[in-house]
N, C-alpha and C positions, 0 to 999 in steps of 0.2 A: 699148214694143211689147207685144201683149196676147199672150194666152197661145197664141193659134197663130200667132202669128207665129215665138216663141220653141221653138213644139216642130218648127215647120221647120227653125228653124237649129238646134235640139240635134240630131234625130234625123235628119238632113241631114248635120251634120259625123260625127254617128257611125257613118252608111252608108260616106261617101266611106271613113272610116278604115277599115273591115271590107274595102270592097272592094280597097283599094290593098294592102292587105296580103296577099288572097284572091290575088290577082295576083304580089306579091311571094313567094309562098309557091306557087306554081300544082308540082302533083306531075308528075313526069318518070316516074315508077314502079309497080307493084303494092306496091311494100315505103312508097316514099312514101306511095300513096292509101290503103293501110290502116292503119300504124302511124308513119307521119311518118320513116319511113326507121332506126328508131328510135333518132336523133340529137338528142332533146329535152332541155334540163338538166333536173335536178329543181323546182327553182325556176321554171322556164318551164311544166313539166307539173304542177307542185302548182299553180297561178293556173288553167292550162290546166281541170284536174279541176276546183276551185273553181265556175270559171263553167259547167265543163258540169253537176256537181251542183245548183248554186243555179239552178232554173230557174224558170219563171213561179209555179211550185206557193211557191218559196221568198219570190219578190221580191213576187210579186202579192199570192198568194190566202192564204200560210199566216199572217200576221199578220192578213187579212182572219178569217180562219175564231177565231184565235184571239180578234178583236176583238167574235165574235158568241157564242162559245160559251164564255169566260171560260178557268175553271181546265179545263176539258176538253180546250182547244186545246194543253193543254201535251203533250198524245200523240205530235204532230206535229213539235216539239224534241224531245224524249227520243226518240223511234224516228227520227227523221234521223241526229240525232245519234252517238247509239250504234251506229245500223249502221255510220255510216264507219268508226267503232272498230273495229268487228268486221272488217269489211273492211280493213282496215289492219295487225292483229294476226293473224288468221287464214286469209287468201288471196290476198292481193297476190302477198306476194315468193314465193309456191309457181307464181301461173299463170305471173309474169315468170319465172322459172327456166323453167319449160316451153315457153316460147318460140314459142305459136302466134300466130296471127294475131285469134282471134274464139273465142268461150266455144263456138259448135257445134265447132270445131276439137282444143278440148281434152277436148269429151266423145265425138268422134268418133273420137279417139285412143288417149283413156284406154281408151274400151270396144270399141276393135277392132271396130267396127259402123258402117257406112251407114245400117242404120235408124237408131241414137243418133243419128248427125250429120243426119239429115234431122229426128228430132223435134227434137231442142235449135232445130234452124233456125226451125223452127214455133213453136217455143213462143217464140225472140227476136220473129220478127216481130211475133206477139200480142201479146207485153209491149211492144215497142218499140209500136206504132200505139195502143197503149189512152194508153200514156205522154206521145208526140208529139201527141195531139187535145185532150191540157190545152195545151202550149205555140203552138198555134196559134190554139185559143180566147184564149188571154193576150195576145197579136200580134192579134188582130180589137178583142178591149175599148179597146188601147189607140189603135188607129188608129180605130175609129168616135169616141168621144169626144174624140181632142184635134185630130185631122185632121175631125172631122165630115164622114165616112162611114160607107155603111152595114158592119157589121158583117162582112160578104162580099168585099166590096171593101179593109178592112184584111187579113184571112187573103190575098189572094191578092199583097197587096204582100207582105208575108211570107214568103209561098211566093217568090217571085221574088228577095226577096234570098237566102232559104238555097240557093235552087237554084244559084243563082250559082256559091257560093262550094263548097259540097258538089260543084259538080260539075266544077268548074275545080283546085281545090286538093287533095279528099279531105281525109285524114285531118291531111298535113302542112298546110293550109292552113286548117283548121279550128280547127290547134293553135294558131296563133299568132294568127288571126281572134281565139278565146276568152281568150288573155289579152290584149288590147284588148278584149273585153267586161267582164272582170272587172272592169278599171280604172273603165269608164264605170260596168258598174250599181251597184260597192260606191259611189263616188264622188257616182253618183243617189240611195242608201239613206239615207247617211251623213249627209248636208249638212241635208234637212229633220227627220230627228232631232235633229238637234244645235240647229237651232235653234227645234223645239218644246220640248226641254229644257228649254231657256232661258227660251221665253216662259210655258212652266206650270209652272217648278220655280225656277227660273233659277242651274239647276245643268247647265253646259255639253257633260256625259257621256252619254247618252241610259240607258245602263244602271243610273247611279246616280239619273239622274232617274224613272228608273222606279219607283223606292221613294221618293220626297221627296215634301217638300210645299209646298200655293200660298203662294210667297210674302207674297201679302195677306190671307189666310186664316189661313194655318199648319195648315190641316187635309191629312192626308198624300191625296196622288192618289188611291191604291188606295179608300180610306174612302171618298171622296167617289165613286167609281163607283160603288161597293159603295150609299151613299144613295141616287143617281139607279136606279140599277136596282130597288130596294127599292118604290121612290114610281112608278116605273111599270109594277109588277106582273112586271117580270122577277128571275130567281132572280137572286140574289146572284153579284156577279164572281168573288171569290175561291175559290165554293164548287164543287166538280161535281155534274155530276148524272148522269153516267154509272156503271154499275155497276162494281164493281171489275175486274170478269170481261173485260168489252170494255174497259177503259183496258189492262189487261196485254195482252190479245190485241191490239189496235190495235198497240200500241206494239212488240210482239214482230216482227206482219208486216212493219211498215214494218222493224226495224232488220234483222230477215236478206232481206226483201226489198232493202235496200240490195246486199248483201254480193254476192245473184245480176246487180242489174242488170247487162246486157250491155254496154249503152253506157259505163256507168264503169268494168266489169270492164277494157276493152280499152282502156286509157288507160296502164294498166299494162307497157304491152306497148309501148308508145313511146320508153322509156327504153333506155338503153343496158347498166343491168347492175341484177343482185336488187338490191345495196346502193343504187342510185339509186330502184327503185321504192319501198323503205323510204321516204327522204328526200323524194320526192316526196307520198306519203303525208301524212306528217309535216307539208310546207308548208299541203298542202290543208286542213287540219284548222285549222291559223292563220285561212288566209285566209276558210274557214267560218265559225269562229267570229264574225268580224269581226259576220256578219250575224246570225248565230243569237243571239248573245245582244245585239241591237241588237232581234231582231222582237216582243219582249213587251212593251217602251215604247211601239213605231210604233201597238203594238197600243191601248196603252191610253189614248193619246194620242187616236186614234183613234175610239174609243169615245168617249171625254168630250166632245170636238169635236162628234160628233154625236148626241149628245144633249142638248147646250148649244144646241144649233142648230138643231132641226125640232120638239123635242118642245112641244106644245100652241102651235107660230108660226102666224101668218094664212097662205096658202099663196102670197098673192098677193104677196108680202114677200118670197118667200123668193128667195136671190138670187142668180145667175148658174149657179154650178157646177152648183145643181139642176134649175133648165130645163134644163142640156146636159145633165148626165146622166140627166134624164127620157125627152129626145127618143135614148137610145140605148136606151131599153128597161129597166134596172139599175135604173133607182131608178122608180116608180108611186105614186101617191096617189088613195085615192078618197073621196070625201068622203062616208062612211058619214050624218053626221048634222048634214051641210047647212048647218056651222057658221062654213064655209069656215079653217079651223084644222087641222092637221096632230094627229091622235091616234095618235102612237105607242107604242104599252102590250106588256106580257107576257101570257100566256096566265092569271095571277090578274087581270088587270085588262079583262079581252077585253068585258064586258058593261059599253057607253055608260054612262052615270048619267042616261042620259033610255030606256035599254033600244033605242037606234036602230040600235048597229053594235058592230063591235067595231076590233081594230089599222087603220089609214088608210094606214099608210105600209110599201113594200115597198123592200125594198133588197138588192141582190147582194153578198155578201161578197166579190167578187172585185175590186169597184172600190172598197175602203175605202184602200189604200196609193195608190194613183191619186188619187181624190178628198181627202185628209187635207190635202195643202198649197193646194190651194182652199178648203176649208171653214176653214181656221186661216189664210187672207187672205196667205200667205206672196209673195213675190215673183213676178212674172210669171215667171221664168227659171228658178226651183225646179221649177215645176209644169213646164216641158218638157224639164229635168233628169231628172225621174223617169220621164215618160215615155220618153226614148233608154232610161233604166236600166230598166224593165220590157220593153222590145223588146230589151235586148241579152242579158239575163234567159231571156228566152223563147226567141230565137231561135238562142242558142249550148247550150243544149241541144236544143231542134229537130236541130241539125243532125247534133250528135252521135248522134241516136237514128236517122236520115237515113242515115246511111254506117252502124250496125250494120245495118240491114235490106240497103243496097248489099252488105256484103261479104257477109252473109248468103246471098244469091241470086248474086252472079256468083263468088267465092270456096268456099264450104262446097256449093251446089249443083252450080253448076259445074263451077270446076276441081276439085274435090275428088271430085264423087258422078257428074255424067253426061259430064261431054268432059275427064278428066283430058293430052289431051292440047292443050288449047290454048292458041296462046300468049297470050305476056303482053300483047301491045298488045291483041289479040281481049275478055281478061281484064279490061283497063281500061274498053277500050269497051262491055264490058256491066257493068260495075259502075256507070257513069256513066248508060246506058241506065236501070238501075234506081234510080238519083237517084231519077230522073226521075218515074218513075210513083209512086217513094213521095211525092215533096213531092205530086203531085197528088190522092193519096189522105189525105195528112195535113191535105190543105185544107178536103177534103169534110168527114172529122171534125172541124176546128177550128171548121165552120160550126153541126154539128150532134154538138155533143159530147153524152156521157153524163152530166156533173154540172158541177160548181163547179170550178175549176180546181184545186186539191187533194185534193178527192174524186177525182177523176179518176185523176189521180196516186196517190192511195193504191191506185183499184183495181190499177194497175200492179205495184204494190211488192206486195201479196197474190200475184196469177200469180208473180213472178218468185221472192218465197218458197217457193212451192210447188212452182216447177218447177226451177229452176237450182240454189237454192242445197244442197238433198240431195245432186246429183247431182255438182257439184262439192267438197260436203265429204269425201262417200262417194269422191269420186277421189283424192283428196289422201289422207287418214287411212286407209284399208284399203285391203290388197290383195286380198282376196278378194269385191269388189264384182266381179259381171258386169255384160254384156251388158242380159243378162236382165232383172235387176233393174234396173238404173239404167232400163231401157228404159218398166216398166212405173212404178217409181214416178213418171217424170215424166209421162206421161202420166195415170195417176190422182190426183195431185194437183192438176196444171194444170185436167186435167177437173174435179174437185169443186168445186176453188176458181171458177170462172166460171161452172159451173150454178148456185152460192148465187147471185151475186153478180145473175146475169140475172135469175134468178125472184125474188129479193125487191127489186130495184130499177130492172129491166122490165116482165117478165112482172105481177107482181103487187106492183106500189106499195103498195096496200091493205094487202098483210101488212108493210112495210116498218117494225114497229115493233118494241123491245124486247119487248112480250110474243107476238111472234111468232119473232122470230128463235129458233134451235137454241142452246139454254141461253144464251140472252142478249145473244151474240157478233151484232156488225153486220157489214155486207156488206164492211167497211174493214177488219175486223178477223182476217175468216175463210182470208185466206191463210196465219193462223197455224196452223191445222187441218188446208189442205192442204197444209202445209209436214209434218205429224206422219203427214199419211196418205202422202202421198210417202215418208218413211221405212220406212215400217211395212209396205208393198208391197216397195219395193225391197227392203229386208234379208230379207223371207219367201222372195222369189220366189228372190232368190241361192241361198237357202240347199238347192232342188232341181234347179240348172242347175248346169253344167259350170263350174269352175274357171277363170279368165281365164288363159291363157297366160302362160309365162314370162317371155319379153320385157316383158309388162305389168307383171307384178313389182320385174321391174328400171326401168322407167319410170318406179313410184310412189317407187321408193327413190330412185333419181336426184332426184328432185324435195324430195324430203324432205332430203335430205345437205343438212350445214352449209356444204359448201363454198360459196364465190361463185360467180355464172355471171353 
């Protein structure tokens, strides 16, 4: 069977599984559609959080970005990584003790304010849509390439299956949707790891193969990147080249922009008790790991493959995977000096040796983990393996970002801010109503996204450091945070951090370079800044408004007490 035959039957059998389960799991409730009735094991909601964390940014694009930018991709582990940390050690079991339904709920609470609960609402939707338009561009790549269709026509299958299940099951139908994705994508990661291992190390492990070397050779992997990169004018694998300044700042945003995202904040909240969100925690981190320290071999496997494979080949030669992935746009070649040969070089090597052109070959970092088991010739059934595992990748967190924005608007707007008197079927039915119109808007962005599927993503984790995670630490740890404060510092950090990020990566491309950026720091990295200026407003601005009320007092303490809940 050739390889679309096989990504029907993979990503065919892994719909049916999503949907029967979507169906077997369908919510009866408000308490169901938003927090799974909160009747999940830990072990069920550590897989659950797993696969909503590892989303296309994880499966697709972050080994991609890694496989182009070397030792600087390592920003993207480290600030993953370490936020779940943070998040695990520092605000799980305080929001699960608090026991709301959605991160606008407990900042609507904490600060006894409607406006707090309408900006917090504002500021999820923003982080959630900037979030959701990478995992639906990851869901288009993967269906125009292995389904050969156009790019628009994969996003809107996409859309259709999350709509599905997001609007049939909610939150309890997503839970258990995602851990049947976990299964499929670790299951798709894992399998052509293991057996690139093997064939350039032929050392079975993929993490240990990632530091060994070729067997027929005995020269270790790394070296031998490190030579091809050298010889065709690109910097060195192992070296960065980023300034110190933006690898801290990068790596800062992403790990407390972890800690605020809303979608995995409210996962928390599923569980039945603090000591289970602990434990769930806990599993999550396992089952992370599994991939996180699997994506710096996929990476480098990755790289070697292709550049074994295009660099100075006749074009006419070249062989399957690259026509398909030509004709989706991702990969280009233009034959600067009529050589008919593929010149792929680094910015030292850019000037022909006849003075005619410079690099010939363009390639998207988002289809390197896609493309790797076709260019390393691996099994027809691999390469539609990975594909279900990058669609289940993408689409289970999709959806998770899908119902924060639903409860958002029919929950915290709604019943909470304008018709607290209505009921619960009315509640359901506009939470489902708001499915609706988000999948339709996360289509339009997955058509016409902002960047690379992990750029994207990171701009995400910048907003959501800047906005949520002050306002939530400032709730938890003092009680002399107002209204006030919490109010203005989300809004002046959320604000700084998106005007950087528009004018030097919209508004004005041209300046989008380290010696233009504000002391150095990139558009990825600046929600560390407005994570500092969020603080720096809110603590000033408390410190000339009123006192937060009593009761709020005892609300912070309640949450903080040792006791279990």
């Amino acid at each position: 069977m050739d390889v679309r035959g096989w990504t029907f039957v993979m990503v065919g059998a892994s719909f049916a599984l999503y949907v029967a389960v979507a169906i077997r799991s369908r919510a009866g409730s408000t308490k169901d559609f938003y927090v799974a009735g909160t009747g999940v094991s830990p072990l069920a909601n550590g897989m659950a959080t797993a696969s909503d964390w590892m989303s296309a940014a994880s499966f697709i694009s972050m080994a991609g970005l890694i496989s182009f930018l070397g030792y600087d991709g390592s920003v993207y582990l480290m600030g993953w990584t370490g936020g779940y940390v943070l998040l695990a050690l520092l605000l799980a079991p305080y929001l699960r003790k608090f026991g709301a339904y959605t991160v606008p709920d407990f900042v609507g609470d904490r600060y006894y304010s409607q406006v707090a609960r309408i900006v917090a609402v504002l500021c999820a939707i923003f982080v959630s849509f900037t979030y959701v338009s990478g995992q639906m561009r990851g869901v288009g790549i993967v269906f125009s390439r292995f389904l050969e269709v156009d790019v628009g026509l994969g996003v809107a299958i996409g859309m259709a299956i999350v709509f599905f299940y997001a609007f049939l099951g909610g939150m309890k139908g997503i839970t258990y949707t995602q851990v049947a994705q976990y299964c499929v994508l670790i299951f798709a990661y894992m399998v052509p790891a293991i057996f690139l291992a093997v064939m350039m190390t032929g050392v079975p492990v993929p993490q240990l193969g990632f530091g060994g070397a070729d067997p027929e050779t005995g020269v270790f992997l790394l070296d031998k990147l490190d030579g091809l990169h050298r010889e065709l004018g690109f910097a060195p694998y192992t070296e960065g080249a980023k300034s110190m300044i933006d690898v801290a700042f990068i790596t800062a945003a992403l790990m407390v922009g972890t800690a605020g995202l809303p979608h995995v904040i409210v996962r928390f909240y599923t569980v039945r008790r603090v000591r289970d969100a602990r434990t769930s925690v806990g599993w999550a981190l396992v089952f992370i790991a599994v991939l996180y320290t699997t994506a710096p071999a996929i990476a480098v496997f990755a790289r070697t493959n292709l550049l074994d494979t295009v660099s100075n080949q006749p074009y006419a030669e070249m062989p399957e995977w690259f026509t398909k992935w030509e004709a989706t746009g991702l990969v280009s070649f233009e034959d600067h000096d009529g050589d008919g040969r593929i010149r792929y070089v680094g910015p030292e090597r850019e000037p022909a040796p006849e003075g005619s052109g410079a690099n010939e070959l363009t390639v998207n970092p988002d289809i390197m983990v896609l493309a790797n088991p076709e260019i390393s010739r691996l099994p027809n059934w691999v390469v539609g393996l990975v594909a279900a595992g990058g669609l289940a990748a993408a689409l289970s967190t999709a959806a998770g970002l899908l119902l924060v924005v639903s409860s958002a608007v029919s929950h915290d707007l709604l019943k909470r801010a304008f018709r607290p008197g209505i009921s619960e079927k009315g509640e359901l039915r506009a939470a489902r109503a708001s499915v609706a119109v988000a999948v339709l808007l996360a289509g339009y962005l997955g058509v016409n996204p902002p960047g690379f599927v992990a750029q994207t993503v990171a701009f995400a984790f910048g907003l959501a450091a800047s906005s949520f995670f002050p306002a939530i630490v400032l709730g938890i740890f003092t009680k002399t945070m107002n209204r006030e404060g919490a109010v203005a510092g989300m809004v002046a950090g959320i604000g700084f951090t998106a005007a950087y990020i528009v004018y030097f990566r919209f508004a004005n491309p041209a300046a989008d370079t380290p010696e233009h950026w504000w002391f150095g720091i990139s558009p990825e990295g600046i929600g560390t800044v407005g994570m500092l200026v969020n603080f720096a407003v809110a603590l000033l601005v408390s410190r000339f408004a009123p006192a937060p009320p009593p009761r709020v007092c005892r609300l912070v303490d309640g949450i903080r007490s040792p006791r279990q809940g």
